[in-house]
N, C-alpha and C positions, 0 to 999 in steps of 0.2 A: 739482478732485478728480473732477467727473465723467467730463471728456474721459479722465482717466487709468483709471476704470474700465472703460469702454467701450473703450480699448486693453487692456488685460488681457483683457478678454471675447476681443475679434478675435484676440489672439496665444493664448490658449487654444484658441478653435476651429482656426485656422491650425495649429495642432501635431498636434492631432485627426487632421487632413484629412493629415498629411504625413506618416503612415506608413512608414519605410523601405523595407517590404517588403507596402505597398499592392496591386501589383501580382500579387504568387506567395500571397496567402495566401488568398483565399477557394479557387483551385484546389485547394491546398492541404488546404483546410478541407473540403470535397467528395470527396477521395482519402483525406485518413488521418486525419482525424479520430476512428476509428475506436480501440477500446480493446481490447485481447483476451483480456483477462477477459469481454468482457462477450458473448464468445464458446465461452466451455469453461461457461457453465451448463447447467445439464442440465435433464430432466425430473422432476418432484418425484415422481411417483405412481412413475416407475418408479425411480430413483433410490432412494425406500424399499421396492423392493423389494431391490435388490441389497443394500443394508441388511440386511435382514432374514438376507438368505443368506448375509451376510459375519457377520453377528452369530452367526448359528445354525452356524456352520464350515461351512455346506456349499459356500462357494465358499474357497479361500485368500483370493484375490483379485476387487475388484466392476470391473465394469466399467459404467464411470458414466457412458457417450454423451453425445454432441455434437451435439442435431440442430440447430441454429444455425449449424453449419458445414456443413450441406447446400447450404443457398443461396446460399453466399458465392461471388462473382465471383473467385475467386485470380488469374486471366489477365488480367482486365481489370481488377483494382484494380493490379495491380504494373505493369500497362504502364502506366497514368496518371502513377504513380509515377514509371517511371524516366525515362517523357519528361518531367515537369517538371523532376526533377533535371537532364537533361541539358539544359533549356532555361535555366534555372537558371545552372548553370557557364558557359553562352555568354554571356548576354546582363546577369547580375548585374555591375555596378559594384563594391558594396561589397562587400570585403573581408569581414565581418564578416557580412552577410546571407547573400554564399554559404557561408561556410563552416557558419553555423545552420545554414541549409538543407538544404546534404549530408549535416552532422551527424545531422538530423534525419529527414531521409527516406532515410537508411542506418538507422536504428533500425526507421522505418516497413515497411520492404522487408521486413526480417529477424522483424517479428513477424506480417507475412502470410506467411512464408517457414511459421516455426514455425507457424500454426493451419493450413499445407496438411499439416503432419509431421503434426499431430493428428491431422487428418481422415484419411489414409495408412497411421495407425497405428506409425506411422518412431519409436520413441522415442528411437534413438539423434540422429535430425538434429533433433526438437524437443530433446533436452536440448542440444546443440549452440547452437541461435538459443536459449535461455532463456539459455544464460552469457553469449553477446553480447549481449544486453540487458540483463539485470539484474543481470551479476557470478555471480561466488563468493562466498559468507560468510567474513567474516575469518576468520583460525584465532584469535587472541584472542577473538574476537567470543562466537565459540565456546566457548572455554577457560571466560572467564566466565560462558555459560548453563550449561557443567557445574558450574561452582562453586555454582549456584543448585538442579541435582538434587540435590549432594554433600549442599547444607545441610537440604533437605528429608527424604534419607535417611538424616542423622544425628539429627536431631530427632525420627524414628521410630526409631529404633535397639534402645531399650526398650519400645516397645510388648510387653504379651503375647498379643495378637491375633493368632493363625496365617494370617489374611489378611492381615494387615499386612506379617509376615513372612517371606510366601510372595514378596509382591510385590517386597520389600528383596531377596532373595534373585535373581529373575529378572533385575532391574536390574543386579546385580553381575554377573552370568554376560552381560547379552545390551550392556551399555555397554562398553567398554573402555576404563575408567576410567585405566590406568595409560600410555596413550598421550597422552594430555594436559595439557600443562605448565599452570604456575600464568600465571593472568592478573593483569594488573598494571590491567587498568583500571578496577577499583574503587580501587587504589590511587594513581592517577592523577587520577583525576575527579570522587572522591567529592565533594573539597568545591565543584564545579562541579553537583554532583547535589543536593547538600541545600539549593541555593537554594530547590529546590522544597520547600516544607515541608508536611507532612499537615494536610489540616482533616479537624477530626473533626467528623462527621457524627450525627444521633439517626437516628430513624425516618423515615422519607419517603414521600412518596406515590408510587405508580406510575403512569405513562402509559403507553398503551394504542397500537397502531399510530392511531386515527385520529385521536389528542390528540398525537400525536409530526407526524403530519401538519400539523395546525392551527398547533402553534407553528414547525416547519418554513416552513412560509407566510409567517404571522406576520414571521419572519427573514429574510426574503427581500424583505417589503415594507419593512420598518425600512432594508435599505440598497438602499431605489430599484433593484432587480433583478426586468429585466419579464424574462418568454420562457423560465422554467423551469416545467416541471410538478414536482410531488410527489406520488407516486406509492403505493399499498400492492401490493403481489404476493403472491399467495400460494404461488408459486415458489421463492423465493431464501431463504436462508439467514444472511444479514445484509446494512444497512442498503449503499447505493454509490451514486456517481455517473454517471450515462453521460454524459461530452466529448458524445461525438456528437448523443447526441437532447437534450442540456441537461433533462437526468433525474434526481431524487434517487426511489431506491427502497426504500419499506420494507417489509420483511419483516409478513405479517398476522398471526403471532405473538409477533412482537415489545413486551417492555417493559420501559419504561427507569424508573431514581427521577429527582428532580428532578435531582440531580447528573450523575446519567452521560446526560440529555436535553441539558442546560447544556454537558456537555464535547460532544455529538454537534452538537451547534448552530455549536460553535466551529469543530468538526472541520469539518463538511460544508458546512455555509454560510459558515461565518468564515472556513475557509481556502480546501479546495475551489471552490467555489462563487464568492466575491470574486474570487480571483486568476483564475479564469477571466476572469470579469467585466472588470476591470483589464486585464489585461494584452492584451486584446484592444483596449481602446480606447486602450493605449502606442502608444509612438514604433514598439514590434518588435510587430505583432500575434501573433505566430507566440509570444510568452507567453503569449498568451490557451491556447493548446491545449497549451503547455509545450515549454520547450528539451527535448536529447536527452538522456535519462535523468533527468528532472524527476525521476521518482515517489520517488528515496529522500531528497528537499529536499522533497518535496511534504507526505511521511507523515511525516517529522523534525517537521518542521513543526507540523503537523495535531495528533501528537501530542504535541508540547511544546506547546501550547495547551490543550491537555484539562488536561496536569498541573495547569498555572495556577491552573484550576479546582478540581482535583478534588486534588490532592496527588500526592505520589508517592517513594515511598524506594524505586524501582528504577526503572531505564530501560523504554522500552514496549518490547512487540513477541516478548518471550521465546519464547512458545511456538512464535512461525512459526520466526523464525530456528532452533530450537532441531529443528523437525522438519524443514525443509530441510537443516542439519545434519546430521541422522543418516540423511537420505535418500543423499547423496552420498558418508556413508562418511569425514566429517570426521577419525570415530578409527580410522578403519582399516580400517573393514567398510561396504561398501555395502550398501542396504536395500531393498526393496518395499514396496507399501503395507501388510502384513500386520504385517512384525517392527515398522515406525517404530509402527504402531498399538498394536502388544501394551507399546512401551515409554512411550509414553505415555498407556497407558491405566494402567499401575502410577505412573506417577511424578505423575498428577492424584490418582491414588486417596490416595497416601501423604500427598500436601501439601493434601486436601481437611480441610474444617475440620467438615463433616459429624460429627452423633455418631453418627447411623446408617450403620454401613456396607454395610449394605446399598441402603441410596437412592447413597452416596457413591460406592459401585461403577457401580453402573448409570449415575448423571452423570459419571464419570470416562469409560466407556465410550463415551458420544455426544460428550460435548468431543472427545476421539480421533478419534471419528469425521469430525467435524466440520472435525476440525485438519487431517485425511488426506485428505479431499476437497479442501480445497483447495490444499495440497501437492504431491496429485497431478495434477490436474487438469489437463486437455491429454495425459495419459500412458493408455498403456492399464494403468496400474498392475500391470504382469506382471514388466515389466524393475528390477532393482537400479540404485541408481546415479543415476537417471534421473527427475525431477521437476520443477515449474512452480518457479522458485526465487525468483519475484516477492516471496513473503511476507517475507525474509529484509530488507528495504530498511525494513521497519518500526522495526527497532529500532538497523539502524546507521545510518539517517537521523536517528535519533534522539539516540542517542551523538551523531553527526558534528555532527548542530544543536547543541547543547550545549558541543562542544569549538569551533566558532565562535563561540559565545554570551564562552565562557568568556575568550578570545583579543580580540574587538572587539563589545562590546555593543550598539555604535550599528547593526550590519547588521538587528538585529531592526526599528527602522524602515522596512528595504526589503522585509520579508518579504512585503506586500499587493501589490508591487507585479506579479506576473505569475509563471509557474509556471517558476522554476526552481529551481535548487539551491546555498543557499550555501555547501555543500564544494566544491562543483565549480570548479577553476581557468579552465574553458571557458568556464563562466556565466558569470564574474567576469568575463572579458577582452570575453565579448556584452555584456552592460552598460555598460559602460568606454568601450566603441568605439562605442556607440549613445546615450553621455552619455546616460543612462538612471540615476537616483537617486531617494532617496526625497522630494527637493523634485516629481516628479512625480507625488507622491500629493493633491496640493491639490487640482493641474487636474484630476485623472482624479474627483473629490469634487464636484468646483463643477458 
């Protein structure tokens, strides 16, 4: 029994060491590791000001700068790029590696392409590389987040609140409600959705950004993960990971109750955070940084983990999808950041649970705000039409997890194993051909 352990040891290590794609990935990892989100943040001080001036009408529209893209190499990250790709295509054997590859750093090319339109001011060639990355929103997708303003505004319907029904009234005139067929996917999926069942909750404690830090940590030493910092900012505007620097960043006003701490744990460490982990020390390292077009397997994911936790009688993700939708003019009309703002500053207000509506208005107001910053982001927020459509991947990743879930249960064992997508028929076929399964979750553990 010993000599047999000490084989398993060697042929664990010996797998370790035989990387398919040993060779292309640290270049790789050096060229595009790189995320670009984590380049359209702005500056906070000035940031609220443009705030202030969008809030007070005296601009239409803010203009939210980019100085992170000052410094950015575009010439000489993309020529690294295309020569490894073309080194790549020459000299790659497998089948299955080159084609990641190209997958992967045609994704890569295209989102240094978009953050040189940002910096340019180009909104028409950034919305261009935003659809070749991250898609279009379904039009069902769609259909369904209007079914969810429809039920919000019928549930205020009898309000006698002339706020109330000033807002109901703007929603009918600025949505174009009657361009929008019924969506079948609550009728479709529900009973794949009520797996997730509500826990109810009493009163909870809150954590503070440096107690959200602490158990961050905490999470991080529990599964044997050296080489990440955890970080507070007083910059950013919610919790993220940076690929690149192996970064978790929390907001220094941020706070969580124990529950939504428990689902951000799951999110950012359990999922984020692990599958980096993993799939970096896989047979395809190039998981570790994620196949092309991970992020909507990535936040499906992430987020059906939170449910687990926290409950849920609605799919995640509503509001992004819901304001990239009406940026693009889903029913008809294309937006700026001004009208997507003014319609979801009524349709927070109406479905706010607030009894004062005066505080409900004013947090209706910064939710919007807050939505539209990152909506728009990368845009000079002037152009209709024209927005970052990345957020949109939160909630049909999410659907998409679910209608996999709901199809073959057993793939939720492969979800640890590295950043990709289990809707994706591309991932499916990377895996397959790299005999990459969840029996390699033991080794990647021991």
């Amino acid at each position: 029994m010993r000599f047999e352990n000490i084989n398993q040891q060697s042929q664990r290590e010996n797998r370790k060491e035989e990387a398919l794609d040993e060779q292309w990935f640290e270049r790789f990892s050096r060229a595009g590791s790189f995320e670009d989100y984590d380049y359209l943040e702005g500056e906070k001080k000035y940031r609220e000001q443009e705030r202030k001036k969008f809030l007070e009408e005296a601009a239409r529209n803010p203009n939210l700068g980019y100085p992170k893209l000052e410094n950015l190499d575009f010439a000489g990250k993309e020529k690294e790029l295309l020569d490894l790709k073309k080194e790549i295509l020459e000299k790659e054997s497998s089948d299955a590696v080159k084609k990641a590859y190209r997958w992967k750093l045609n994704e890569k090319i295209a989102q240094l392409r978009m953050l040189k339109a940002s910096k340019d001011g180009d909104d028409k060639k950034f919305a261009k590389y935003s659809r070749f990355i991250y898609g279009m929103p379904e039009k069902e997708i769609f259909s369904y987040d209007i079914a969810a303003v429809r039920a919000a505004m019928e549930a205020r319907e009898n309000s006698d609140d002339l706020r109330i029904q000033f807002a109901l009234k703007r929603l009918k005139e600025t949505v174009s409600f009657s361009n929008i067929e019924k969506s079948e996917i609550n009728d479709k999926f529900l009973p794949e959705k009520k797996r997730v069942l509500e826990h109810p909750f009493g009163e909870e404690k809150k954590f503070h950004a440096d107690e959200i830090q602490n158990e961050f940590r905490a999470a991080l030493e529990e599964l044997k993960i050296e080489g990440w910092d955890v970080t507070i900012k007083d910059n950013i505007a919610a919790i993220s990971v940076s690929q690149e620097k192996k970064q978790v960043k929390i907001p220094e006003s941020r706070k969580l109750t124990e529950t939504g701490l428990k689902q951000l744990i799951v999110h950012e460490i359990e999922t984020h955070v692990l599958r980096r982990e993993n799939g970096e020390r896989s047979k395809l390292k190039l998981l570790g940084l994620g196949l092309d077009r991970y992020i909507a397997g990535e936040e499906g994911i992430s987020t059906y983990e939170e449910q687990k936790i926290g409950g849920a009688d609605e799919f995640s993700g509503l509001d992004g999808h819901l304001a990239v939708s009406l940026a693009l003019g889903m029913d008809g009309r294309k937006r700026d950041f001004r009208e997507v703002f003014n319609i979801l500053r009524d349709y927070f207000f109406i479905k706010s649970n607030e009894k004062d509506l005066a505080k409900a208005w004013e947090k209706a107001k910064n939710a919007a705000w807050n939505r539209c910053v990152r909506t728009f982001r990368g845009t000079t927020c002037q152009t209709t039409g024209v927005c970052f459509t990345r957020d949109m991947v939160y909630r049909e990743g999410n659907i998409n997890t679910w209608i996999v879930l709901s199809g073959n249960p057993d793939e939720e064992a492969k979800f640890s194993l590295g950043k990709y997508d289990p809707a994706n028929p591309r991932h499916a076929w990377i895996l397959e051909q790299a005999n990459i399964s969840e029996d390699d979750l033991e080794t990647l553990e021991k």
